[in-house]
C-alpha positions in Angstrom: 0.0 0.0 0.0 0.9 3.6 -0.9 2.0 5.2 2.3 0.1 8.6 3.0 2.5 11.4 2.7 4.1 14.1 5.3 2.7 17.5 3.9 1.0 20.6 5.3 -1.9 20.4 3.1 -2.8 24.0 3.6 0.6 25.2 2.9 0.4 23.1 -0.1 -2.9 24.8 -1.2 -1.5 28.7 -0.2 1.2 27.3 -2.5 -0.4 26.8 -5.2 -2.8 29.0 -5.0 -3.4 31.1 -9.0 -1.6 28.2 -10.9 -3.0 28.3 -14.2 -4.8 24.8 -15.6 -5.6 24.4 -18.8 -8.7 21.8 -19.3 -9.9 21.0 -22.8 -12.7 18.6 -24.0 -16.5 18.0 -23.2 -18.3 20.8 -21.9 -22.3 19.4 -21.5 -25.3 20.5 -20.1 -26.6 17.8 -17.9 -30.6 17.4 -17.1 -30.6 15.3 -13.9 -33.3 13.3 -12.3 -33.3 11.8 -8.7 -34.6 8.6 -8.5 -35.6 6.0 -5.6 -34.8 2.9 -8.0 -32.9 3.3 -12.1 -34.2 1.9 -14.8 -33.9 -1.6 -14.5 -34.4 -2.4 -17.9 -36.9 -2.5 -21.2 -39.9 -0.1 -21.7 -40.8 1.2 -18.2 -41.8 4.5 -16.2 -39.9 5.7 -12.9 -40.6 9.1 -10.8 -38.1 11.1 -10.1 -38.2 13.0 -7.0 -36.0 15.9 -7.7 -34.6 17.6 -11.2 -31.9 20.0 -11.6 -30.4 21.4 -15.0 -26.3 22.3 -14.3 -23.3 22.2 -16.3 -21.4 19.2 -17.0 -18.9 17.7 -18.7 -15.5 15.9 -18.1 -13.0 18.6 -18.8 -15.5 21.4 -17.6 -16.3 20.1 -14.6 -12.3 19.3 -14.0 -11.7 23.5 -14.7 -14.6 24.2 -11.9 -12.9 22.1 -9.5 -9.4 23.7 -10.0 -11.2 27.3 -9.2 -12.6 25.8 -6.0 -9.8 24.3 -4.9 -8.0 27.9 -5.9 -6.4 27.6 -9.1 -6.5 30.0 -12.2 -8.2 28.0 -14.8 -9.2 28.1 -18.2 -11.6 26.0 -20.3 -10.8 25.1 -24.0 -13.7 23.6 -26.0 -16.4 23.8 -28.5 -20.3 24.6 -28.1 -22.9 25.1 -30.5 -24.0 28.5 -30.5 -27.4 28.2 -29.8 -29.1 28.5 -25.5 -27.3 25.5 -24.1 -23.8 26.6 -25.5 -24.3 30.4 -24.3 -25.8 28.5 -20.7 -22.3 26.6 -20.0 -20.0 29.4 -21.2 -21.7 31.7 -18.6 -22.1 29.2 -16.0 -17.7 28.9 -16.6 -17.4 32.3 -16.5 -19.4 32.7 -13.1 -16.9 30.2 -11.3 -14.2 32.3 -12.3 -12.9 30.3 -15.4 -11.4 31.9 -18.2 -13.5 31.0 -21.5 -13.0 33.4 -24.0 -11.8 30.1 -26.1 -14.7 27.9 -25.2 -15.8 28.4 -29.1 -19.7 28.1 -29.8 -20.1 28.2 -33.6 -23.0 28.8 -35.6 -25.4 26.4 -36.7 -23.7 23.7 -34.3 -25.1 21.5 -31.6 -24.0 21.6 -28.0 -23.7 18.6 -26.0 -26.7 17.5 -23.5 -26.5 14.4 -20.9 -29.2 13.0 -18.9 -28.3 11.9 -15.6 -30.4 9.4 -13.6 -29.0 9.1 -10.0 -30.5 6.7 -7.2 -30.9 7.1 -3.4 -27.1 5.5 -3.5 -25.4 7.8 -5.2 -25.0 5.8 -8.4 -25.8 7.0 -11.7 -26.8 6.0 -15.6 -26.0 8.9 -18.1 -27.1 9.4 -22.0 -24.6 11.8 -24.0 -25.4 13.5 -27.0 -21.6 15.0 -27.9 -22.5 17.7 -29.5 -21.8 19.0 -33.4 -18.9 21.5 -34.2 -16.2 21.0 -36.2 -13.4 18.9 -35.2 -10.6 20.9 -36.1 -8.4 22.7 -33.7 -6.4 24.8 -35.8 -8.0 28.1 -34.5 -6.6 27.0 -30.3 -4.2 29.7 -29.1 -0.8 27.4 -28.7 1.1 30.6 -28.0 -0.8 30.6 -24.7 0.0 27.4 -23.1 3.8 28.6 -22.1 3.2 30.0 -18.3 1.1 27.0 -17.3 1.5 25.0 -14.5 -0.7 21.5 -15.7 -2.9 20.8 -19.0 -5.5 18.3 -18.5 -7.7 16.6 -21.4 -10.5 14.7 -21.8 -10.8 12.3 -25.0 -13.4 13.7 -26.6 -11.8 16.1 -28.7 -8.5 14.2 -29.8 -7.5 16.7 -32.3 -7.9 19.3 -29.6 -6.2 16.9 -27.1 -3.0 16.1 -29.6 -2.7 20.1 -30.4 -2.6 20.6 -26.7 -0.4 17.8 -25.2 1.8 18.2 -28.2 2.6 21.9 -27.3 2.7 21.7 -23.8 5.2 18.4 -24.4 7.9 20.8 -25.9 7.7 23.3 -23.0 8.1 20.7 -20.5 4.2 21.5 -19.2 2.9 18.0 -17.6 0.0 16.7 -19.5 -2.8 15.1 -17.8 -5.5 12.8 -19.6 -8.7 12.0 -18.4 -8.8 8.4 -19.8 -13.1 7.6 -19.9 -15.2 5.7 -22.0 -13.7 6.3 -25.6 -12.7 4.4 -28.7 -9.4 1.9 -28.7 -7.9 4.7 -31.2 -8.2 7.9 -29.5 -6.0 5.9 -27.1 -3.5 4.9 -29.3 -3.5 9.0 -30.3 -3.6 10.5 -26.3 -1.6 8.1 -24.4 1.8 8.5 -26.0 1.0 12.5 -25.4 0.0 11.9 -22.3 2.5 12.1 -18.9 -0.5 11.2 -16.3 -3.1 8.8 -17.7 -6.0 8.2 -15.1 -8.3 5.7 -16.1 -11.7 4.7 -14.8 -12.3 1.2 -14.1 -14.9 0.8 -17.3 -12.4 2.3 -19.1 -9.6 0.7 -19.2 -11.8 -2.8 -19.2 -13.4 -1.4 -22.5 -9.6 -0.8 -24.1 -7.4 -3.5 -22.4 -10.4 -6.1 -22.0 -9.7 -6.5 -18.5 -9.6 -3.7 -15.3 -7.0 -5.9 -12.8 -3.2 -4.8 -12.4 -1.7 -6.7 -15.4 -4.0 -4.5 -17.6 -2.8 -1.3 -15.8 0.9 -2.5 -16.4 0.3 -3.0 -19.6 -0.3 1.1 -20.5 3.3 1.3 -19.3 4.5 0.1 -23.1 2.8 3.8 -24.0 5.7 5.7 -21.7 4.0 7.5 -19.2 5.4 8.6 -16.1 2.5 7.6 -14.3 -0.7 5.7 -15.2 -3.6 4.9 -12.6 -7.1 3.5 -12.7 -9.4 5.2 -10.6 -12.0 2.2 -8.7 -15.0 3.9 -6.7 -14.9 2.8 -3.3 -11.7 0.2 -3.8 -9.6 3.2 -4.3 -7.1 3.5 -6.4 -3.9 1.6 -8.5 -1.3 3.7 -10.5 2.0 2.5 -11.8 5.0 5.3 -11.3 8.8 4.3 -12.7 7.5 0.5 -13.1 6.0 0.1 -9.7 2.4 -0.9 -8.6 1.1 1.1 -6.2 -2.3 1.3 -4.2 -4.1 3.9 -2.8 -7.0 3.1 -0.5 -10.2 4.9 -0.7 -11.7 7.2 2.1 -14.8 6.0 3.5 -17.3 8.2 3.4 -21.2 7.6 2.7 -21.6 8.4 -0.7 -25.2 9.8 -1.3 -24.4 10.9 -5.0 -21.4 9.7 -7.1 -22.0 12.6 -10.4 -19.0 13.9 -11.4 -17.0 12.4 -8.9 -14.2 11.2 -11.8 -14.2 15.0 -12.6 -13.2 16.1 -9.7 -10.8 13.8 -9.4 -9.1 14.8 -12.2 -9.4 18.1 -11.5 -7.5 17.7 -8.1 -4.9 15.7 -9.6 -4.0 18.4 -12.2 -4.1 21.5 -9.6 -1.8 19.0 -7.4 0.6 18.1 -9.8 0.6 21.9 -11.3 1.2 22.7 -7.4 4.3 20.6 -7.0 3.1 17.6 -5.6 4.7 13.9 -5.7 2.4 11.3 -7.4 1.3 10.0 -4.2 0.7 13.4 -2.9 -1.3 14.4 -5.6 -3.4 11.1 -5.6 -4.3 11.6 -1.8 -5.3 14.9 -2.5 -7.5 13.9 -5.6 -8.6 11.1 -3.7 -9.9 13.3 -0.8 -11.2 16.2 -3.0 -13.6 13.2 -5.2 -14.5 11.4 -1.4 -16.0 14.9 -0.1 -17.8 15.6 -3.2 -19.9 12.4 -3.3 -20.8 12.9 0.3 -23.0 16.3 -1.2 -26.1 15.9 -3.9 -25.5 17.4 -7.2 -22.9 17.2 -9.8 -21.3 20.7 -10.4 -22.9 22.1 -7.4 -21.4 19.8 -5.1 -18.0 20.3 -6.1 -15.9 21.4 -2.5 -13.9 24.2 -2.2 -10.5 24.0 -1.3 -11.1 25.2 2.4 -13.7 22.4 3.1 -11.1 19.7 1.5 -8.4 21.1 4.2 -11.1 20.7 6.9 -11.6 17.1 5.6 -8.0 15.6 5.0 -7.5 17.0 8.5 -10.1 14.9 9.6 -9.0 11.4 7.5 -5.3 11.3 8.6 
């Protein structure tokens, strides 16, 4: 097992305080429904007992949890210019988030999730990704010098190459948020990629299997560090060929949205801060424990005092 490290969390977090993150990729507008019971399957009806409308998105949600935890971010990404685009960009811009290139072009579609969450905390999401155009020629390169951590989701590889690919020559660590996505987009990000966090689906969906072998197989891409993020089991990373684990806190989870988000949010504010690996996953691991202890998705992201107030409280 890892071993938790030494640090003065809040000195870390004074520290780091302003370091600018970069996140690029899905920015979504997410319906959500409360439930009692999911859908258990075929054609059937189920109440819901609350509904909220909120942004979403992997990368988006990662840039909203770098401003609460105190960083200077900004989100890179593409929107349809139509009510749903213009609703995310000025739900960004509220949290502080730089989004002047969070592009919503005309006549495109922006992307829209429903969320169905139970009285455990677990969820079932529908996408729609959105239409824009795909390329990425247009993203301000010149801007990335200065930054302390880029982070990326796979849903905009060209986006995602352009970006690790620049910040890769100025010695700017590159952080991919490795979710559901197709065996090629892979094959593209990971060799780009210095910190590839999986979740457990996944890496299942691209290796075939979730267990450690899989996660030591990524190590043939050459990234520092990769890790595979498992809900309540914690989580596994490989650093300089050796398998670590990270236990997860226990909390009671009453709703487990955008938990991965968070999580990768964390990880990119504490590895733009200076952290070790383990550091940085102890601090990711704590920021995405508190959050599912709260109901909502965006909403219940913490803010970096709360997170101090609860690693003092788990050591």
């Amino acid at each position: 097992m890892a071993q938790a490290p030494a640090i003065g969390w809040d000195a870390f977090a004074a520290r780091a305080a302003g370091a600018r993150i970069i996140c690029l990729g899905l920015s979504a507008l997410d319906e959500v429904w409360q439930v009692e019971k999911p859908f258990a399957g075929g054609s059937e009806k189920i109440r819901a007992v609350e509904y909220t409308t909120t942004g979403g998105g992997m990368a988006a949600n990662a840039a909203v949890a770098v401003a609460r935890l105190g960083g200077r971010p900004a989100f890179w990404g593409r929107g349809g210019d139509d009510p749903a685009g213009h609703e995310m960009r000025e739900g960004l811009s509220r949290e502080g988030i730089e989004v002047s290139h969070f592009r919503l072009f005309a006549g495109g579609r922006s992307s829209v999730s429903g969320v169905i969450v139970d009285h455990t905390g677990e969820r079932q999401i529908v996408n729609f990704r959105g239409r824009f155009p795909s390329e990425a020629d247009w993203l301000p390169l010149d801007k990335i010098a200065g930054s302390a951590a880029v982070l990326a989701d796979p849903r905009w590889v060209e986006g995602a190459v352009a970006l690790f690919s620049r910040a890769r020559l100025l010695g700017i660590p590159t952080i991919l948020d490795a979710d559901m996505a197709e065996r090629d987009v892979f094959e593209q990000l990971l060799p780009l990629a210095d910190h590839a966090i999986f979740s457990q689906p996944a890496l299942k969906n691209f290796v075939g299997t979730a267990n450690d072998a899989a996660l030591r197989s990524l190590t043939r891409f050459n990234c520092r560090v990769v890790a595979v993020t498992r809900g309540h089991e914690g989580v596994s990373y490989v650093e300089d060929g050796r398998l670590r684990e990270l236990p997860a806190i226990a909390v009671e989870a009453i709703d487990t949205t955008g938990a991965g988000d968070v999580f990768h949010g964390a990880y990119a504010f504490a590895i733009g801060g200076g952290l070790t690996v383990n550091e940085a996953m102890t601090f990711a691991s704590a920021a995405a424990s508190l959050k599912c202890t709260r109901t909502g998705g965006r909403a219940a992201i913490p803010v970096v005092d709360d997170c101090l107030a609860f690693m003092r409280t788990k050591r």
